[in-house]
C-alpha positions, -999 to +999 in steps of 0.1 A: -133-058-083-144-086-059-130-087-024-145-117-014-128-136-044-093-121-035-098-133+003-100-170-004-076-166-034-037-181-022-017-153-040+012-162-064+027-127-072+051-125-100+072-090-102+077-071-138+110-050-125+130-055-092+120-031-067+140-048-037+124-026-010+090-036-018+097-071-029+108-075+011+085-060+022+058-087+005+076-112+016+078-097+055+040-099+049+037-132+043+056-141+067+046-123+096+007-135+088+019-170+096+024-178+054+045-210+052+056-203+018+064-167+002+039-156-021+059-142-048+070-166-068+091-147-096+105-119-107+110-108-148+139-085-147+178-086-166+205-093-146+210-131-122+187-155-125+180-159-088+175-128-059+183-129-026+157-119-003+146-131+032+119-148+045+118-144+082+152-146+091+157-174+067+171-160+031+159-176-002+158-171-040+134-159-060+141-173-097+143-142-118+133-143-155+142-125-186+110-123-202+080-136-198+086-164-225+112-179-201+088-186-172+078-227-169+046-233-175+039-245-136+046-209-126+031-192-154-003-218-142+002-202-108+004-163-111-028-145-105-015-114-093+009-089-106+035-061-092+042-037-121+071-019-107+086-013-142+091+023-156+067+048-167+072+045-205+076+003-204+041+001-185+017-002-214+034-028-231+053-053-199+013-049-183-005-057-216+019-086-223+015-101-187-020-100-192-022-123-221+006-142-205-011-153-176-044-173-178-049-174-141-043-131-136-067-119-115-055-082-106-020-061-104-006-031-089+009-006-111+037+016-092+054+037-116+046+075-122+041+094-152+025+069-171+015+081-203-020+096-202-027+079-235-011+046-223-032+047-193-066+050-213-053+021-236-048+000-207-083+005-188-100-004-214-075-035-223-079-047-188-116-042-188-120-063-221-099-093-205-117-088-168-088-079-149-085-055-121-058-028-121-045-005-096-025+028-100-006+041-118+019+058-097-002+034-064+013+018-033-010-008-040-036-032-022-039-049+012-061-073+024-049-078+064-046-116+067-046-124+030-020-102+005+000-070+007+007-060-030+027-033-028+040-008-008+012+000+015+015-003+049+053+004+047+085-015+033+098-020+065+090-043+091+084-025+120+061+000+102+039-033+090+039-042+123+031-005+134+003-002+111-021-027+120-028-046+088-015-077+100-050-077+118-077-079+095-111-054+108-140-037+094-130-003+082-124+002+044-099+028+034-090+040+001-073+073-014-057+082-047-028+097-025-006+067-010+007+088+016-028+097+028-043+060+032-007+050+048-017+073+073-052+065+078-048+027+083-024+043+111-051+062+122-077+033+124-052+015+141-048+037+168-086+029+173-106+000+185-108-011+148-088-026+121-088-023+085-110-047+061-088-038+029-073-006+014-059+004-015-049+039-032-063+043-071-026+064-074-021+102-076-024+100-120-054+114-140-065+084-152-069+056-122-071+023-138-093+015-111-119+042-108-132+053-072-170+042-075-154+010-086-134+007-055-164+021-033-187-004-044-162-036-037-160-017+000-201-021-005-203-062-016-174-070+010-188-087+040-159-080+067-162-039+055-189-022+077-174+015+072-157+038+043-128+063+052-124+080+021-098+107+015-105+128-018-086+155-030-097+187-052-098+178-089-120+149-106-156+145-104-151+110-087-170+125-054-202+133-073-203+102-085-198+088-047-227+108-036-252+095-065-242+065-055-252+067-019-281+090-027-297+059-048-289+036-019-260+016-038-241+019-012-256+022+028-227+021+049-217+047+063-188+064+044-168+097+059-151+115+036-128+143+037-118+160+009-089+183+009-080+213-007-100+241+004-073+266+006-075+265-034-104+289-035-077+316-021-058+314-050-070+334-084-057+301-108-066+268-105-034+253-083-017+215-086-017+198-054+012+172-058-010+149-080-018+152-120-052+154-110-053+172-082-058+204-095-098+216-102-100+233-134-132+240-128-155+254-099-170+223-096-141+202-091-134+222-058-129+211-021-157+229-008-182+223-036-174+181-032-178+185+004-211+198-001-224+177-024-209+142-003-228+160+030-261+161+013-261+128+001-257+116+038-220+104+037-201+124+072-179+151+059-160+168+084-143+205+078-110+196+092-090+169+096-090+166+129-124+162+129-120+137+103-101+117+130-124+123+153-147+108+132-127+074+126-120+070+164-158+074+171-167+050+146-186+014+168-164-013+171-165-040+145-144-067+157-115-081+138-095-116+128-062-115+147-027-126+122-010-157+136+026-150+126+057-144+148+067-110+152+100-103+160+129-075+155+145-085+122+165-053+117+201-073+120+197-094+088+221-096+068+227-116+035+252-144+039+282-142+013+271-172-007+246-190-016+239-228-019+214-249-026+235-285-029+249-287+011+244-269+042+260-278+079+229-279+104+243-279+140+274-299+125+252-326+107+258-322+068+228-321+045+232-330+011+203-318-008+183-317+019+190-348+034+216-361+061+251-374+043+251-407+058+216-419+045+222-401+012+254-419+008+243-454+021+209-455-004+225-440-038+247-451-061+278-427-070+266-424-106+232-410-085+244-389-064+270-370-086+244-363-112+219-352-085+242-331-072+253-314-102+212-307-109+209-293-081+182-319-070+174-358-069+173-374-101+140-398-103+143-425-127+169-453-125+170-453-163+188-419-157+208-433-133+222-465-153+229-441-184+252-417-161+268-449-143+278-459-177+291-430-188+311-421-159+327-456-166+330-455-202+350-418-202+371-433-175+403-430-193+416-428-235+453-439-226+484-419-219+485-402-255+457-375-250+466-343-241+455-339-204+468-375-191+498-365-209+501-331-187+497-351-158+526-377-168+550-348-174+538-330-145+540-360-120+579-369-137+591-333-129+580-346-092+548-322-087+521-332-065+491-351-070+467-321-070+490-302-089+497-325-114+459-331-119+452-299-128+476-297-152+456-321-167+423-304-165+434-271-175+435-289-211+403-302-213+386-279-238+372-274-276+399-297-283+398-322-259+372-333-237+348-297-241+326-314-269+308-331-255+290-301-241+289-283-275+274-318-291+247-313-268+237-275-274+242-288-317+212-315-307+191-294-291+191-268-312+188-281-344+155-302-323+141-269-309+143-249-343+128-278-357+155-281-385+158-313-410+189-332-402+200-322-436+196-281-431+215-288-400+245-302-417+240-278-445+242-249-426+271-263-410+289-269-437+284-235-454+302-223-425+330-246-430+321-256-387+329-288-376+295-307-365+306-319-325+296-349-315+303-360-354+336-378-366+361-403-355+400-406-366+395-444-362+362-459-363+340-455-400+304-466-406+316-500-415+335-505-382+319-485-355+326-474-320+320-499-293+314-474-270+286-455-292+271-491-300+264-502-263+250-466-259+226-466-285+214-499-267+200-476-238+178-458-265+156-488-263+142-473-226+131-441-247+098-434-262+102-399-282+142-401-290+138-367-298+177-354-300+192-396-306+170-400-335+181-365-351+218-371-344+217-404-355+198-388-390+226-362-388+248-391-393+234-409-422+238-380-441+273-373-431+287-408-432+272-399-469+302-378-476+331-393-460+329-429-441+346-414-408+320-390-401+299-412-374+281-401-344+315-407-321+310-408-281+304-376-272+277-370-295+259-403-285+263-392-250+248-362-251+222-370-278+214-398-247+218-371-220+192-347-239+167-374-243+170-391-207+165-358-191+136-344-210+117-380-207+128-396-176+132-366-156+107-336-171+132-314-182+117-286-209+141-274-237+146-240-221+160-258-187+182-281-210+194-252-225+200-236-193+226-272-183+240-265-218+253-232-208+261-246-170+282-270-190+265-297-171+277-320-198+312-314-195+312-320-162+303-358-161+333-357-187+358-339-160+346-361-132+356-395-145+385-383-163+400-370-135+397-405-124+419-417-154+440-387-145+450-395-111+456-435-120+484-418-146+498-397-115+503-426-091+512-447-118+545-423-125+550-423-091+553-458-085+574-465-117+594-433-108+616-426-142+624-392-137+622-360-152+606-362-188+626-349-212+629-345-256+653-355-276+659-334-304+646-354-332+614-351-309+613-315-322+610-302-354+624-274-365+601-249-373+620-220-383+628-224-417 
């Protein structure tokens, strides 16, 4: 374990389980030592795919991930540290797997309990093989005043970060299997002229991950530490090894220890005190026996613990770094009812993905800004932006006879309003009409991701007896095409890869090979298009493409210019004002025999 490292080290802390308390309390951390950003920078838990937490009084979201397979590879290059607040039983395996997950991992904090004895072994010597530091199980974790807080040390709250000093890094070392106990000894040392250099708890189990003399001897190579506090209980031989250590001259600063416990002797069994491992089975593993051993070894031992504070407050004054954060009472947050990350008002000026409306609107094209705005950010390329400009003009309108211009006709006849009757028109638009093109885009990218041959594609398709979306036209056949689809393909030429255009367009030779009318129609160049604009032009992965698929970002740019075609039907049935639209019988068929 290397202190030093970890002080220069900017941490990126990704979270295996949602523990909101001590996730907040991170982030108060950060902030309050004057971090601009937060340092946790995901979370791998089921549930939404974004948490709501504060930092400062400002909230944000922390992206939350299924599994580790579904963080992008930016954050996955970040991470090099690790909060295990998962259960007992999933430790072993969610620790084991983040390990070979993350190149950059460095160390972690384990918080559960009850680990597994047998899982515990396994991992020491799993993380020892791949040279990464462990804490725990069942610690509050590690904090280095100034730099990280990973875990709960110190507090969860604010006001007991605050209270405890370790905003303020010093030159006392503390460090404790019992989390409790070196809570309250930073408290202590705070309550002195001195401030702690780091602390951490090696957790209350019976096998630390991080073992004591390991821990003592980082306390020995860190610069800033000048003085060990170390609180040891009965149980263990950890203390024996503490006073070889300074009886060889491994470690010559001065080090008090208490070790508690010494009421055991009273008692004719061997008793547990709270930890699995405090309990000494044996004489040797007793209070009194440690104690002994630590004092003649030269570390100060005192027989109470008062005297043990009187020790820490009499310890010379070694300076410390102040924090440069703003503290302040933040006990009446509150999370707001929604969240958005498209618009916000700012003092009545309207920001539209972080920029002011009127600049936004005066520098982008329509085609721009709508599909910025359903990405959630700026789209880069002007490729991109000619492609959706095109489509938005090309799905404009398909005459009076579909379904959902239909709706509206009838709607604006029986003398319904305008927004009325255009929803009437939009509540058709579905796998029927209008929904494929979304469903053309999740066929294309999954028979690309699976790596399929266009013709186990259509194969499996067809042993389903599934229509392919995106494939077939009532009208146009390979010997008269689309218009529409043949102007699109022209914007292929601006590709390199063609990833998902080339495959539909393979899908389609060997369709068109069993009946003429089974082309690539509109939607499915469009999204073909859409799936290859995106992942080129604009760095999309397939996992964040598949994430628009089920958004049904696709469908959208269909719903937003046919509600254009939708509302030219309205106001043209206003203005020729026939009347209420009604059938004639021999409009309807009888049915009923």
């Amino acid at each position: 374990m290397n202190i030093q490292e970890l002080r220069v080290l900017e941490p990126k802390i990704v979270s295996i389980g949602y523990h909101p308390g001590i996730i907040q309390s991170v982030l108060d951390y950060d902030f309050l030592i004057g971090r601009s950003t937060p340092s946790i920078v995901g979370l791998v838990a089921s549930g939404r795919r974004y948490a709501r937490f504060f930092f400062g009084r400002r909230e944000l979201l922390i992206p939350v991930f299924a599994s580790l397979s579904k963080i992008p590879k930016k954050t996955k290059d970040q991470a090099n540290m690790l909060l295990n607040v998962s259960s007992g039983r999933r430790t072993l395996l969610s620790t084991i797997e983040a390990i070979d997950f993350f190149p950059n991992l460095k160390i972690g904090t384990i918080f559960a309990e009850g680990v597994p004895e047998k899982h515990a072994i396994d991992l020491f010597e799993y993380a020892k093989d791949k040279n990464v530091t462990l804490i725990g199980p069942a610690s509050v974790g590690l904090v280095i005043p100034g730099v990280v807080k990973l875990g709960a040390i110190g507090g969860i709250s604010q006001k007991q970060i605050v209270s405890s000093g370790i905003l303020s890094g010093g030159g006392v070392c503390v460090l404790s299997a019992s989390g409790g106990m070196v809570n309250e000894i930073i408290n202590v040392v705070n309550a002195t002229h001195n401030k702690v250099s780091f602390s951490l708890s090696f957790g209350g189990d019976r096998f630390p991950l991080l073992e004591p003399v390991d821990a003592l001897m980082a306390a020995q190579s860190d610069e800033q530490t000048q003085a060990i506090v170390y609180y040891g209980e009965l149980g263990g031989e950890d203390e024996y090894k503490l006073a070889k250590l300074i009886e060889i001259g491994h470690i010559t600063k001065p080090v008090i220890c208490y070790v508690a416990g010494t009421i055991s002797d009273l008692f004719e069994t061997p008793p547990q005190f709270g930890h699995a491992k405090a309990m000494a089975e044996t004489k040797v593993e007793g209070a009194k026996e440690k104690r002994q051993a630590l004092s003649l070894a030269g570390a100060k031992v005192p027989e109470s613990f008062s005297s043990f504070v009187g020790m820490i407050q009499n310890l010379p004054e070694f300076g410390f770094t102040h924090a440069s954060g703003t503290i302040e009472n933040m006990d009446d947050r509150k999370h707001a009812l929604i969240s958005s990350s498209i618009s916000k008002d700012v003092d009545g000026d309207i920001k539209i993905l972080g920029e002011d409306l009127l600049p936004f609107a005066k520098d982008n094209s329509f085609a721009k800004i709508a599909a910025s705005l359903f990405l959630g950010h700026k789209i880069n390329s002007p490729d991109t932006e000619e492609l959706v400009d095109f489509i938005l003009k090309v799905s404009v309108d398909h005459g009076p006879y579909v379904s959902g211009a239909l709706n509206t006709i009838v709607s604006a006849r029986a003398g319904k309003d305008l927004v009325s009757s255009l929803a009437t028109g939009l509540l058709t638009i579905g796998p029927r009409f209008g929904g494929a093109l979304n469903e053309a885009a999740r066929n294309w990218l999954t028979g690309v991701s699976d790596g399929k041959s266009a013709h186990d594609f259509v194969e499996e398709y067809a042993s389903k007896k599934i229509y392919i979306q995106g494939i077939g036209h009532k009208k146009y056949r390979i010997d008269m095409p689309d218009p529409r689809v043949v102007e699109l393909k022209t914007y292929s030429e601006r590709l390199e890869k063609k990833r998902f255009i080339n495959f539909a367009l393979d899908v389609e030779r060997i369709t068109t090979e069993k009946k003429g009318n089974l082309i690539l129609n509109v939607d499915g160049a469009i999204a073909a298009l859409l799936l290859d604009f995106l992942s080129e032009k604009e760095g999309y992965s397939d996992e964040q493409l598949n994430e628009l698929v089920t958004q049904e970002f696709f469908n959208a740019l269909f719903v937003l210019s046919r509600s254009v075609g939708f509302i030219a039907h309205f106001l043209d049935q206003k203005r020729l004002d026939e009347g209420l639209l009604r059938l004639a019988e021999s409009d309807v068929a009888d049915a009923s025999q």
